[in-house]
mmCIF file of the N, C-alpha and C atoms, coordinates in Angstrom:
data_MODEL
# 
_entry.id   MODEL 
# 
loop_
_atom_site.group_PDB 
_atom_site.id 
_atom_site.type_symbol 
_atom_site.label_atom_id 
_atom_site.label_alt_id 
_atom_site.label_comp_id 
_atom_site.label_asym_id 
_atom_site.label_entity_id 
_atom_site.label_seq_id 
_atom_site.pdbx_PDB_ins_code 
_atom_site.Cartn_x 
_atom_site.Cartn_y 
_atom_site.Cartn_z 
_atom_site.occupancy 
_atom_site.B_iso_or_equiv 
_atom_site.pdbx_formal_charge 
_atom_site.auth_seq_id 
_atom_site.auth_comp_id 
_atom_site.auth_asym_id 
_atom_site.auth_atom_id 
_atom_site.pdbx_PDB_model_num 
ATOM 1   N N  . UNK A 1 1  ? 177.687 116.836 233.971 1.00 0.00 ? 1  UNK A N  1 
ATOM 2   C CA . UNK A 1 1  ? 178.489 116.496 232.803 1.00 0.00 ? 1  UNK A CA 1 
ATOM 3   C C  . UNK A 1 1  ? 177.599 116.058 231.635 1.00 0.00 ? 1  UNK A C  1 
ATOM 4   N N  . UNK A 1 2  ? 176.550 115.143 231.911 1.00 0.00 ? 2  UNK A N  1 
ATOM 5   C CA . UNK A 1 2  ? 175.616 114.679 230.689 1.00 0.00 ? 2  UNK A CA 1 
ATOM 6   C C  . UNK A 1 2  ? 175.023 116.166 230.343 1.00 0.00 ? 2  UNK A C  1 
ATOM 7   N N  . UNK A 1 3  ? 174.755 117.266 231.132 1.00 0.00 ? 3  UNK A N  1 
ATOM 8   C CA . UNK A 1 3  ? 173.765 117.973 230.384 1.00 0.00 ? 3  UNK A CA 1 
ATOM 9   C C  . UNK A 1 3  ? 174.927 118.787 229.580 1.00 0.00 ? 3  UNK A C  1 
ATOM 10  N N  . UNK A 1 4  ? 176.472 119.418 230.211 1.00 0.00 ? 4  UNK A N  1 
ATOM 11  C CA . UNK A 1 4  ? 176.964 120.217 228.988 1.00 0.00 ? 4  UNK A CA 1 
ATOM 12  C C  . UNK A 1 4  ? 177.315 119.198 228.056 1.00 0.00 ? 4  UNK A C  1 
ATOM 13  N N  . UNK A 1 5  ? 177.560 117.925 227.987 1.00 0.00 ? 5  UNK A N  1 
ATOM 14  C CA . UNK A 1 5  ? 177.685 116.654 226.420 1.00 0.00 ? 5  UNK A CA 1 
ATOM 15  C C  . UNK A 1 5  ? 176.531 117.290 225.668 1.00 0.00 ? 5  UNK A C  1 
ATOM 16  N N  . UNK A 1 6  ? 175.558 117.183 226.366 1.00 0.00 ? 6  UNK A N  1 
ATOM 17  C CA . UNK A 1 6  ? 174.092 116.983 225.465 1.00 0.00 ? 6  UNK A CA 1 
ATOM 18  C C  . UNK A 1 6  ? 173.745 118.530 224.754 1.00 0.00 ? 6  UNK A C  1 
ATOM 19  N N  . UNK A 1 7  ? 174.319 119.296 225.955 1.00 0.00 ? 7  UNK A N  1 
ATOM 20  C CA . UNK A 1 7  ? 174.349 120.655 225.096 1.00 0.00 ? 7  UNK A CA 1 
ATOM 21  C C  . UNK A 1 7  ? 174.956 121.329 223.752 1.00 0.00 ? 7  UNK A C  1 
ATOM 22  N N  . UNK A 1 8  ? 176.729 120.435 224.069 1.00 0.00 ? 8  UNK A N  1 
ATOM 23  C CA . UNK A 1 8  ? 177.565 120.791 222.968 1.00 0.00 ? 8  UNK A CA 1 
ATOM 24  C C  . UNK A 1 8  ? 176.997 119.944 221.624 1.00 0.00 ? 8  UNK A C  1 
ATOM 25  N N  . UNK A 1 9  ? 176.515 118.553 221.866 1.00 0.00 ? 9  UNK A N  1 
ATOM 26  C CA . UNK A 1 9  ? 175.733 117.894 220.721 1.00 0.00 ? 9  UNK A CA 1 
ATOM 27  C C  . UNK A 1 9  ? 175.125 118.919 219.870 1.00 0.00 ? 9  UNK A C  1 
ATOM 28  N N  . UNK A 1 10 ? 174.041 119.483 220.652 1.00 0.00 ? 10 UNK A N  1 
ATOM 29  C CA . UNK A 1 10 ? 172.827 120.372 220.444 1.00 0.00 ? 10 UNK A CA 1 
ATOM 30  C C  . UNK A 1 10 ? 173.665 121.148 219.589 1.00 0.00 ? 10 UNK A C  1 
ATOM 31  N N  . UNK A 1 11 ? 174.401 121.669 219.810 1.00 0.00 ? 11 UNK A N  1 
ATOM 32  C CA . UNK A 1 11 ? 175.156 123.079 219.179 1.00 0.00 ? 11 UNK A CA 1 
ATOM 33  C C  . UNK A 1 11 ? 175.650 122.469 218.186 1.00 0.00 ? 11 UNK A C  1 
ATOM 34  N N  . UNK A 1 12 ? 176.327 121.330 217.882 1.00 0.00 ? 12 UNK A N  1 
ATOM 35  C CA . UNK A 1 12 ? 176.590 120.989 216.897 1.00 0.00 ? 12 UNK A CA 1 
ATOM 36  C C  . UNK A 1 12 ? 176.004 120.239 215.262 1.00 0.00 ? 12 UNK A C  1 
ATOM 37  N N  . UNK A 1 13 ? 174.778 120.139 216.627 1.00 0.00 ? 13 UNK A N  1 
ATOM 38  C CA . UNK A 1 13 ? 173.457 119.720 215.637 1.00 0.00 ? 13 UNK A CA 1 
ATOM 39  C C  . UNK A 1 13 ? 173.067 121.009 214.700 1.00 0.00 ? 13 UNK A C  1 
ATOM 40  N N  . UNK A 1 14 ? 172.791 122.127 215.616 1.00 0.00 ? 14 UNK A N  1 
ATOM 41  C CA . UNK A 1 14 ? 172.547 123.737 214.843 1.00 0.00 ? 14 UNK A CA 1 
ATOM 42  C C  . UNK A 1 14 ? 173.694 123.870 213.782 1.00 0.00 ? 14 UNK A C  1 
ATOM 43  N N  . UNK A 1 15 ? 174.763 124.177 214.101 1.00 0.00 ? 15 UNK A N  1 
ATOM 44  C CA . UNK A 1 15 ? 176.055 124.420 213.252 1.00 0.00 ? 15 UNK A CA 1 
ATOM 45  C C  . UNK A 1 15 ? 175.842 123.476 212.081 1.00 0.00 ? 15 UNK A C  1 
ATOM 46  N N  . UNK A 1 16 ? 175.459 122.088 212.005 1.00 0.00 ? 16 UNK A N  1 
ATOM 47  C CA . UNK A 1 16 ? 175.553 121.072 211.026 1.00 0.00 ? 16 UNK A CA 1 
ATOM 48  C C  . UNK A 1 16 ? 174.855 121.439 210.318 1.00 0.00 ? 16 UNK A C  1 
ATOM 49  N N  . UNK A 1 17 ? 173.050 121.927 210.918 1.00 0.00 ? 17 UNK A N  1 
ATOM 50  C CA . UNK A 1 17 ? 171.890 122.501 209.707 1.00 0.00 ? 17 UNK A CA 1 
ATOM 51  C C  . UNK A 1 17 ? 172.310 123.015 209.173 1.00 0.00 ? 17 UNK A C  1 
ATOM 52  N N  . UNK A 1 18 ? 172.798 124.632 209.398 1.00 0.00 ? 18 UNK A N  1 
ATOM 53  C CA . UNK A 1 18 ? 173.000 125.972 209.197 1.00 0.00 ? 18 UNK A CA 1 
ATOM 54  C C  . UNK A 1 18 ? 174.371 125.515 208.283 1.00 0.00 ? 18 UNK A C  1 
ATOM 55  N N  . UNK A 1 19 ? 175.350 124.652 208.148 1.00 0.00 ? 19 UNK A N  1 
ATOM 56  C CA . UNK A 1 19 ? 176.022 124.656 207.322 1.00 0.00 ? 19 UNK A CA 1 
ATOM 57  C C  . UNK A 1 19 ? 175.219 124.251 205.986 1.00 0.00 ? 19 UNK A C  1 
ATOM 58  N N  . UNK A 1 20 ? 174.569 122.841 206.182 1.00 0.00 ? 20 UNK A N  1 
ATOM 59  C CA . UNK A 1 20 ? 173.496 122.038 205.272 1.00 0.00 ? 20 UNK A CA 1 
ATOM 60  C C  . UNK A 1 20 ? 172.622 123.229 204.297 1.00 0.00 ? 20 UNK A C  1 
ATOM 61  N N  . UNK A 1 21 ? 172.195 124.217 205.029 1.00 0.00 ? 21 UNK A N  1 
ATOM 62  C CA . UNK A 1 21 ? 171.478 125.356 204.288 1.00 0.00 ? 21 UNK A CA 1 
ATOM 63  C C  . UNK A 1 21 ? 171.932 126.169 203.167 1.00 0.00 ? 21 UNK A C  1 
ATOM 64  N N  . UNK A 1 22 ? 173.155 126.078 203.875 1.00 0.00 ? 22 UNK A N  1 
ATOM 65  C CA . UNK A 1 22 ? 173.898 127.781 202.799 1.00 0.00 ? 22 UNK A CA 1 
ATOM 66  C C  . UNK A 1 22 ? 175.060 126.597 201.886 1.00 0.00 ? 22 UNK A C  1 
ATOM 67  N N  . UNK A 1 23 ? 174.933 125.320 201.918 1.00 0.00 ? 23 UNK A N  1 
ATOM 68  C CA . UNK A 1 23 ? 175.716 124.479 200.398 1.00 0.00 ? 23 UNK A CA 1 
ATOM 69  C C  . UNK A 1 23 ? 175.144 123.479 200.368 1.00 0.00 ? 23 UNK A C  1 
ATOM 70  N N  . UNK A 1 24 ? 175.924 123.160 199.141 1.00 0.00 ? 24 UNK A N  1 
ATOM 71  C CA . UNK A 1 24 ? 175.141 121.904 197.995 1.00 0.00 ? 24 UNK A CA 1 
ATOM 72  C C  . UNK A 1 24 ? 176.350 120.711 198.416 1.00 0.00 ? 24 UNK A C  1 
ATOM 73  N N  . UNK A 1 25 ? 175.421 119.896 197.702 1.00 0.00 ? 25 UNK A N  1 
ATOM 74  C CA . UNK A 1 25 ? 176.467 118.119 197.558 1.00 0.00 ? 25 UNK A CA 1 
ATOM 75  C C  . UNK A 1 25 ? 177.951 118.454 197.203 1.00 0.00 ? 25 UNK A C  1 
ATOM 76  N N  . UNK A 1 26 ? 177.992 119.508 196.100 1.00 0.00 ? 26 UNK A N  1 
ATOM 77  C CA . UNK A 1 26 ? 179.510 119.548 195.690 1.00 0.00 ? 26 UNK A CA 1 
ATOM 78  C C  . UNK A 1 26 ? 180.134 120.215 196.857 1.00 0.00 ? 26 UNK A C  1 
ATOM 79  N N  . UNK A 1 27 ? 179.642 121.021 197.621 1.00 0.00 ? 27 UNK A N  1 
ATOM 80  C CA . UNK A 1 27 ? 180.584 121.480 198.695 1.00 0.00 ? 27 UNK A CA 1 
ATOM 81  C C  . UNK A 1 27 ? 180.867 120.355 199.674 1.00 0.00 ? 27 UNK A C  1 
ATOM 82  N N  . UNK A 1 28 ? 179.685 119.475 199.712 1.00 0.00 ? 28 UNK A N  1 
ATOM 83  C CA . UNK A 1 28 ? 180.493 118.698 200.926 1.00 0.00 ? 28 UNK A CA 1 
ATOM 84  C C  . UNK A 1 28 ? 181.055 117.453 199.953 1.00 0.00 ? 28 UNK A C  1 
ATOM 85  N N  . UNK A 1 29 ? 181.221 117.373 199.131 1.00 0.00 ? 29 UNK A N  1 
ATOM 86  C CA . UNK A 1 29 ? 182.175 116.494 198.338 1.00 0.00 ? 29 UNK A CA 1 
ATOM 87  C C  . UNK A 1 29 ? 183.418 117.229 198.397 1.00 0.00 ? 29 UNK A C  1 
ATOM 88  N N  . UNK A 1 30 ? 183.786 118.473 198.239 1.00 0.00 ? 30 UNK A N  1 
ATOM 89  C CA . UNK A 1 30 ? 184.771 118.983 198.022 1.00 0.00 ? 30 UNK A CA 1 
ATOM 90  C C  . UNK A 1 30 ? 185.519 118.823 199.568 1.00 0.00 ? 30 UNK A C  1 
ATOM 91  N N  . UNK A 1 31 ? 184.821 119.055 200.435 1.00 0.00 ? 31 UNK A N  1 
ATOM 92  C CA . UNK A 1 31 ? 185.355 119.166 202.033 1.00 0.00 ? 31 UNK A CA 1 
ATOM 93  C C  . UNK A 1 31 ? 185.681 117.566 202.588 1.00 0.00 ? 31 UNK A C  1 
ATOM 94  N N  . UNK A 1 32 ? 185.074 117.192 202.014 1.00 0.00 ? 32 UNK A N  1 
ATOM 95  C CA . UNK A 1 32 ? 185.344 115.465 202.055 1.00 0.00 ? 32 UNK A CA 1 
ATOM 96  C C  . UNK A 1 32 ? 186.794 114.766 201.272 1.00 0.00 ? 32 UNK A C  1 
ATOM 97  N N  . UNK A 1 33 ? 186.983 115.299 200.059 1.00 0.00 ? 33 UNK A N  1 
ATOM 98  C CA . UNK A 1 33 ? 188.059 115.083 199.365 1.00 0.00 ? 33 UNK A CA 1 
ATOM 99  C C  . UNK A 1 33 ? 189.315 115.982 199.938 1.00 0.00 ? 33 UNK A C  1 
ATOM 100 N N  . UNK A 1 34 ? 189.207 117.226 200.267 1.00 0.00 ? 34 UNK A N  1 
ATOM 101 C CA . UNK A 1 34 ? 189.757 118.117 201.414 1.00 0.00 ? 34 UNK A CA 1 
ATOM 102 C C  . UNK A 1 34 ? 190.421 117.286 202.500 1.00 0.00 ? 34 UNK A C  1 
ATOM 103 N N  . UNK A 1 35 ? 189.237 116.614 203.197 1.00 0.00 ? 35 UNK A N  1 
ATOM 104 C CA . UNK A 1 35 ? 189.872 116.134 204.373 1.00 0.00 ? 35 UNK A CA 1 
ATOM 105 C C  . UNK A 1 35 ? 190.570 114.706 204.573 1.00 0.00 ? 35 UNK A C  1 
ATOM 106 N N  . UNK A 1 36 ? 190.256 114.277 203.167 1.00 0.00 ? 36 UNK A N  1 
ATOM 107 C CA . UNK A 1 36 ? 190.870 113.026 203.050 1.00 0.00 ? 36 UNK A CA 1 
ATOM 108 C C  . UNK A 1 36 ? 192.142 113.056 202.563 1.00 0.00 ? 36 UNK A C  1 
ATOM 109 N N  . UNK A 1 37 ? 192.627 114.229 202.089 1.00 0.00 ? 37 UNK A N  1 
ATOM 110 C CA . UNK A 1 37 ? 193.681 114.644 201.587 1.00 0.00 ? 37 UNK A CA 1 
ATOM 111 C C  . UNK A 1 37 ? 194.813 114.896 202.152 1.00 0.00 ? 37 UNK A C  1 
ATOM 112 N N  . UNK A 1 38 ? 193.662 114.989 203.830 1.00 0.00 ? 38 UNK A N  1 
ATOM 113 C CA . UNK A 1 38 ? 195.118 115.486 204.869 1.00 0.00 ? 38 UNK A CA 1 
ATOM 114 C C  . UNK A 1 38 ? 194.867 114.464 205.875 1.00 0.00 ? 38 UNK A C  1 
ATOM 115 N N  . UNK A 1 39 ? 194.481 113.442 205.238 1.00 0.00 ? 39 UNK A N  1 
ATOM 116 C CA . UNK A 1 39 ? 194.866 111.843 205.943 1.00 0.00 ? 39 UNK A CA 1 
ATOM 117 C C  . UNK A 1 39 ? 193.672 111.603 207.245 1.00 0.00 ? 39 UNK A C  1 
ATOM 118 N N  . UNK A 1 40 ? 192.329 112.730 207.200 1.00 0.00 ? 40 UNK A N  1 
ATOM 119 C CA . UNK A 1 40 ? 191.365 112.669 207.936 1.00 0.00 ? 40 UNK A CA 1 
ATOM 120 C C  . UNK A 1 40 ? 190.527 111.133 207.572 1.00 0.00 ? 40 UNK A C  1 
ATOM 121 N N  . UNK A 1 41 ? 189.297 110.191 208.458 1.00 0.00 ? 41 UNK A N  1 
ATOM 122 C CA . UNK A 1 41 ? 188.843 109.286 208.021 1.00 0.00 ? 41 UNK A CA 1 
ATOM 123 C C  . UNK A 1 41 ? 187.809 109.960 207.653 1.00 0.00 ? 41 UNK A C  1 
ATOM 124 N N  . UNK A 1 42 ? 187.292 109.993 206.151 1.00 0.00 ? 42 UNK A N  1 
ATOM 125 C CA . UNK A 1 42 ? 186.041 110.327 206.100 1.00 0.00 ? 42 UNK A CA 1 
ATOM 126 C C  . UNK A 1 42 ? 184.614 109.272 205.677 1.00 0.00 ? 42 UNK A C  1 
ATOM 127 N N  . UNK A 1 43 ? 184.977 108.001 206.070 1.00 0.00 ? 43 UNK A N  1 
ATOM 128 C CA . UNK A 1 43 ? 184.061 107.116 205.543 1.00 0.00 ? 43 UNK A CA 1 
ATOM 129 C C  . UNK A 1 43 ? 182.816 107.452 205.849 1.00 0.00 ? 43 UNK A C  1 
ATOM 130 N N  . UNK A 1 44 ? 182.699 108.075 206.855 1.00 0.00 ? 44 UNK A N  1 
ATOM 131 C CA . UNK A 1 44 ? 180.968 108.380 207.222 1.00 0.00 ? 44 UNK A CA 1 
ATOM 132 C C  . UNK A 1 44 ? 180.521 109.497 206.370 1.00 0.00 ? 44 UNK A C  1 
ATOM 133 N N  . UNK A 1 45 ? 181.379 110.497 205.973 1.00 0.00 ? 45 UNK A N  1 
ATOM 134 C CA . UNK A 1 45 ? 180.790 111.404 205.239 1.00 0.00 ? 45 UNK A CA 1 
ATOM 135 C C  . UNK A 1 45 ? 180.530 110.969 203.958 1.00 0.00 ? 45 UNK A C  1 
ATOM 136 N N  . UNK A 1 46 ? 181.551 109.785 203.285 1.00 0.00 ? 46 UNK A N  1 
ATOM 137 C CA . UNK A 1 46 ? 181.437 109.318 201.919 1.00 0.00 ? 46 UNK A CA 1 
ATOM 138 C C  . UNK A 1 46 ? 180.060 108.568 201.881 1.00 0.00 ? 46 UNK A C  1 
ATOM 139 N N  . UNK A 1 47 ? 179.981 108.135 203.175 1.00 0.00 ? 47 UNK A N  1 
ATOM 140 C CA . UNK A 1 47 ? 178.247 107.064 202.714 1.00 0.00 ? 47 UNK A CA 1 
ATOM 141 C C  . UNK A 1 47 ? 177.430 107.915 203.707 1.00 0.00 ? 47 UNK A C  1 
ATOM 142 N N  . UNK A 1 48 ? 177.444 109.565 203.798 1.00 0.00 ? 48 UNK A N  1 
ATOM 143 C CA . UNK A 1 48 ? 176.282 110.297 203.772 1.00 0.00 ? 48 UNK A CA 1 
ATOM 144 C C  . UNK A 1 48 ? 176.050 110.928 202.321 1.00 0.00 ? 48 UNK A C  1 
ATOM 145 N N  . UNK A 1 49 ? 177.124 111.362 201.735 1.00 0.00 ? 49 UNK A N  1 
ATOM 146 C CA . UNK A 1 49 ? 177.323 111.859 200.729 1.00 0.00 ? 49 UNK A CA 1 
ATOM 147 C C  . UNK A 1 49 ? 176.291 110.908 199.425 1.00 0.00 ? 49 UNK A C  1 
ATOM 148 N N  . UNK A 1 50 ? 176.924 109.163 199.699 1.00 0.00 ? 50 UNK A N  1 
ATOM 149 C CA . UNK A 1 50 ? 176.274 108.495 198.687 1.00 0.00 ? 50 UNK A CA 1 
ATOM 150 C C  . UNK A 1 50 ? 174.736 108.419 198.828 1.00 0.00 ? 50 UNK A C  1 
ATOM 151 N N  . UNK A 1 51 ? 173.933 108.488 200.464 1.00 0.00 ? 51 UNK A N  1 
ATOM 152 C CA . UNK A 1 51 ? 173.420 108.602 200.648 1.00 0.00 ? 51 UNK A CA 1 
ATOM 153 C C  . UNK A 1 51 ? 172.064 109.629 199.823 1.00 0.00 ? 51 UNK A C  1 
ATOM 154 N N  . UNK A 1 52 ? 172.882 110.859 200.147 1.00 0.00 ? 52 UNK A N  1 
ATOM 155 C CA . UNK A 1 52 ? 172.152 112.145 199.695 1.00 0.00 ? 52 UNK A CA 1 
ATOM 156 C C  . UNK A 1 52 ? 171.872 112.261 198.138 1.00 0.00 ? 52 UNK A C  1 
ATOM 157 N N  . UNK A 1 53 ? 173.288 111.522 197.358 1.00 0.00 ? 53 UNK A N  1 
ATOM 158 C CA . UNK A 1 53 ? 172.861 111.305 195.902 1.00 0.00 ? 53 UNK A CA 1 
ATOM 159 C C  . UNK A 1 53 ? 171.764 110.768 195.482 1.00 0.00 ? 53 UNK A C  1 
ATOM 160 N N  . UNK A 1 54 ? 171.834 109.552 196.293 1.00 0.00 ? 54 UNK A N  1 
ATOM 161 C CA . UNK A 1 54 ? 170.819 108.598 195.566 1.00 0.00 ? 54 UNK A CA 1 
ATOM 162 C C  . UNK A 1 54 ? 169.301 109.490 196.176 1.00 0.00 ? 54 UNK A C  1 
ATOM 163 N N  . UNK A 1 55 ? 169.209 109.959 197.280 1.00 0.00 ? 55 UNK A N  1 
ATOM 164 C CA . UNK A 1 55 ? 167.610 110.903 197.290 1.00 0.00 ? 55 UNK A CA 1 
ATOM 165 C C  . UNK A 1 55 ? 167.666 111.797 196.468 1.00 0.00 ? 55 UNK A C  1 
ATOM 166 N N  . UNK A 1 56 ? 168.455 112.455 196.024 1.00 0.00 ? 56 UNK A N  1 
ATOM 167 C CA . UNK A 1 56 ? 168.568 113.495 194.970 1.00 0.00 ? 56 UNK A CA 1 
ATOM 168 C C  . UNK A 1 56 ? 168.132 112.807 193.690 1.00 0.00 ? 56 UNK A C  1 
ATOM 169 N N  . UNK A 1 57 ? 169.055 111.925 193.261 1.00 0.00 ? 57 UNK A N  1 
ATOM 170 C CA . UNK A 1 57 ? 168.412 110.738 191.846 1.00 0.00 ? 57 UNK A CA 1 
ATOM 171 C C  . UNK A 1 57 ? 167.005 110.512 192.064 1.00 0.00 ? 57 UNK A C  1 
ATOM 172 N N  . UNK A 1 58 ? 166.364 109.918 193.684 1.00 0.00 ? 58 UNK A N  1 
ATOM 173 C CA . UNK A 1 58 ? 164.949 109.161 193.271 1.00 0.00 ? 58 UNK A CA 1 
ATOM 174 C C  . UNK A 1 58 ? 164.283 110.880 193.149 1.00 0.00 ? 58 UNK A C  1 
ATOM 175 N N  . UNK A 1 59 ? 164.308 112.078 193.863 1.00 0.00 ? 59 UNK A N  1 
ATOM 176 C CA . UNK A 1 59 ? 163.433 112.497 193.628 1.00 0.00 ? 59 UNK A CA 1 
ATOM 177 C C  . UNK A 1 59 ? 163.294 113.555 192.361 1.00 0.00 ? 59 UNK A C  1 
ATOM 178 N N  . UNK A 1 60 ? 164.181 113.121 191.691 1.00 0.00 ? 60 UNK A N  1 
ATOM 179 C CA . UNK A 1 60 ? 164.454 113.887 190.237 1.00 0.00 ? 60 UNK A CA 1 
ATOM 180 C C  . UNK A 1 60 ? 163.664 112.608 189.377 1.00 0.00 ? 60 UNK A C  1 
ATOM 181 N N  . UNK A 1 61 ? 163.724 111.811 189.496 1.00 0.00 ? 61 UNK A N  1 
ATOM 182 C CA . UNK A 1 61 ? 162.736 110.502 188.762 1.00 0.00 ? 61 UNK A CA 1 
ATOM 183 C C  . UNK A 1 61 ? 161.259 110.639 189.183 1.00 0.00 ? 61 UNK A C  1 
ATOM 184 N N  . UNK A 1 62 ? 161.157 111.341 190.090 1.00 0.00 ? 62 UNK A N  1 
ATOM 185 C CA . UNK A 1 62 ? 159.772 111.419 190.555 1.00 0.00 ? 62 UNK A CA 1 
ATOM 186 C C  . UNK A 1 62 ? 159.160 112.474 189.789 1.00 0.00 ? 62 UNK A C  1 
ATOM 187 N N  . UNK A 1 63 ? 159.744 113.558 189.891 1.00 0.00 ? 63 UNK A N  1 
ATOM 188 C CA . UNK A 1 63 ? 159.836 115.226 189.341 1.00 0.00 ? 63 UNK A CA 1 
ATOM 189 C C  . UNK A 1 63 ? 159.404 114.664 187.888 1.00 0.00 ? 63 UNK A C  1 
ATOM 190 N N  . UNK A 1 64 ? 160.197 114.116 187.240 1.00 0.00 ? 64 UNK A N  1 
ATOM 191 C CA . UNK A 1 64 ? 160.206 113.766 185.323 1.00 0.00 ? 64 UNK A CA 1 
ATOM 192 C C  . UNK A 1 64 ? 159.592 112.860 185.249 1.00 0.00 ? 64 UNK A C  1 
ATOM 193 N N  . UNK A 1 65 ? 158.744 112.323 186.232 1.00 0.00 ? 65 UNK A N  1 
ATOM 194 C CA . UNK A 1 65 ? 157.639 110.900 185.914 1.00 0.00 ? 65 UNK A CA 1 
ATOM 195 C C  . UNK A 1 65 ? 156.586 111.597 186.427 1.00 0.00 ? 65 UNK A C  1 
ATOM 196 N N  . UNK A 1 66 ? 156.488 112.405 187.060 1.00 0.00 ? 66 UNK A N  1 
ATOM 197 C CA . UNK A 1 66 ? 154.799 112.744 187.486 1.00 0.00 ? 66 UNK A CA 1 
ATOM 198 C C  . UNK A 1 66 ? 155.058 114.773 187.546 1.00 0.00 ? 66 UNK A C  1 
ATOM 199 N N  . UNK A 1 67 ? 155.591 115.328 186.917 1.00 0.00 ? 67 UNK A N  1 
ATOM 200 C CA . UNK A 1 67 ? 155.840 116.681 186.767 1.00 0.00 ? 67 UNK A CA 1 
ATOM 201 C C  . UNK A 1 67 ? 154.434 117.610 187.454 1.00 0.00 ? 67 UNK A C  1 
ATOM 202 N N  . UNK A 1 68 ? 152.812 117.055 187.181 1.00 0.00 ? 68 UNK A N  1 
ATOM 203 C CA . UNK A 1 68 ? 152.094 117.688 187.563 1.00 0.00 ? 68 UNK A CA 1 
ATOM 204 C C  . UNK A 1 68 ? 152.225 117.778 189.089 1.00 0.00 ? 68 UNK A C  1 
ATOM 205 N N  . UNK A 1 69 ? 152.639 116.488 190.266 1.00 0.00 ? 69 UNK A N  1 
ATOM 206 C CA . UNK A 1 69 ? 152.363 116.700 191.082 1.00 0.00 ? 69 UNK A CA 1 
ATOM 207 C C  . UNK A 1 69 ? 153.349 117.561 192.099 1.00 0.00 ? 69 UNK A C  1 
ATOM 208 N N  . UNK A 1 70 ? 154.339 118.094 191.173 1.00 0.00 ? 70 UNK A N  1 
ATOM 209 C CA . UNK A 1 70 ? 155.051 119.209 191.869 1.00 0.00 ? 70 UNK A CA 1 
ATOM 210 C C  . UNK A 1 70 ? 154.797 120.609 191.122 1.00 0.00 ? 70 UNK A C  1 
ATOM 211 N N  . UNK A 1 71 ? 153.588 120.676 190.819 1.00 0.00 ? 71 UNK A N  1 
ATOM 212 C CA . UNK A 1 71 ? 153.185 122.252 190.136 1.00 0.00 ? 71 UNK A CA 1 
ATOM 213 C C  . UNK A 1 71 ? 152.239 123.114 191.535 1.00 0.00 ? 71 UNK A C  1 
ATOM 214 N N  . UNK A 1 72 ? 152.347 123.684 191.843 1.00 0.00 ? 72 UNK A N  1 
ATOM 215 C CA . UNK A 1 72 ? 151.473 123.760 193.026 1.00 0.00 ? 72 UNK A CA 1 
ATOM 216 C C  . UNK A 1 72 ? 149.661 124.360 192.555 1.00 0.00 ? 72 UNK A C  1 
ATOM 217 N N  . UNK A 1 73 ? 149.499 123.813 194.081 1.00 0.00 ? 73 UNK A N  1 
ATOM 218 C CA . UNK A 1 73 ? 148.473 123.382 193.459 1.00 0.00 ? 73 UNK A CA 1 
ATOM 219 C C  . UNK A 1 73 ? 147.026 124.842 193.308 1.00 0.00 ? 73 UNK A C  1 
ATOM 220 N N  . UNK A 1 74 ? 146.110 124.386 192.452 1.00 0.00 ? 74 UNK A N  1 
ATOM 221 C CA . UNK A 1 74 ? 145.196 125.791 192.534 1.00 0.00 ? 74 UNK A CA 1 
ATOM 222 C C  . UNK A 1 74 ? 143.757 125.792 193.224 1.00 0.00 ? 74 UNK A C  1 
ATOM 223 N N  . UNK A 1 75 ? 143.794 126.808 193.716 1.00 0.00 ? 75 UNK A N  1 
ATOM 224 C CA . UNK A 1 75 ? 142.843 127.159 194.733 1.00 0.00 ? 75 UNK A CA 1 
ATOM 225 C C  . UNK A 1 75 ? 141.579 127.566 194.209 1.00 0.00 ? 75 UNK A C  1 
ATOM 226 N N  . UNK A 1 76 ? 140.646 126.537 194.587 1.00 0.00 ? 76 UNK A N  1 
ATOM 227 C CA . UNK A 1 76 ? 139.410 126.981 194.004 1.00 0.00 ? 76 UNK A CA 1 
ATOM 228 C C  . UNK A 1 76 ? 138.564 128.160 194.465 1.00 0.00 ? 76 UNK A C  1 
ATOM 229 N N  . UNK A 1 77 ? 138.538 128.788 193.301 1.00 0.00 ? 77 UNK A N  1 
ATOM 230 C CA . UNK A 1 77 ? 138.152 129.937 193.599 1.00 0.00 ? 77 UNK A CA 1 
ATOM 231 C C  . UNK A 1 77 ? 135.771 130.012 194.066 1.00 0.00 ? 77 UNK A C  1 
# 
């Protein structure tokens, strides 16, 4: 029994990336407001969601405060 739990986890771990890949914040804002709509709890998704903003904010402050160190870099020839 622990190994098919640990398996279906697994699978749901894949499914979670593979969703994560192919959309953005607004999609899972939208699926969040979606599911709250039909009386689902989504508090965990709302403070992953707030979560993901605020790394999105610091590393856009990083990007416009130090711009060179995301230019890639050149290879000495």
């Amino acid at each position: 029994m622990r190994r098919r739990d640990a398996a279906k986890a697994a699978v749901r771990n894949v499914q979670a990336i593979e969703w994560v890949r192919t959309h953005t914040l607004r999609d899972l804002e939208d699926l969040s407001n979606e599911m709250s709509g039909l009386g689902e709890d989504v508090g965990d998704i709302v403070e992953l969601l707030d979560d993901l903003k605020e790394i999105d904010q610091s590393l856009h402050q990083v990007w416009d405060s130090a711009p060179e160190m995301c230019e890639p870099a050149e290879i000495a020839g």
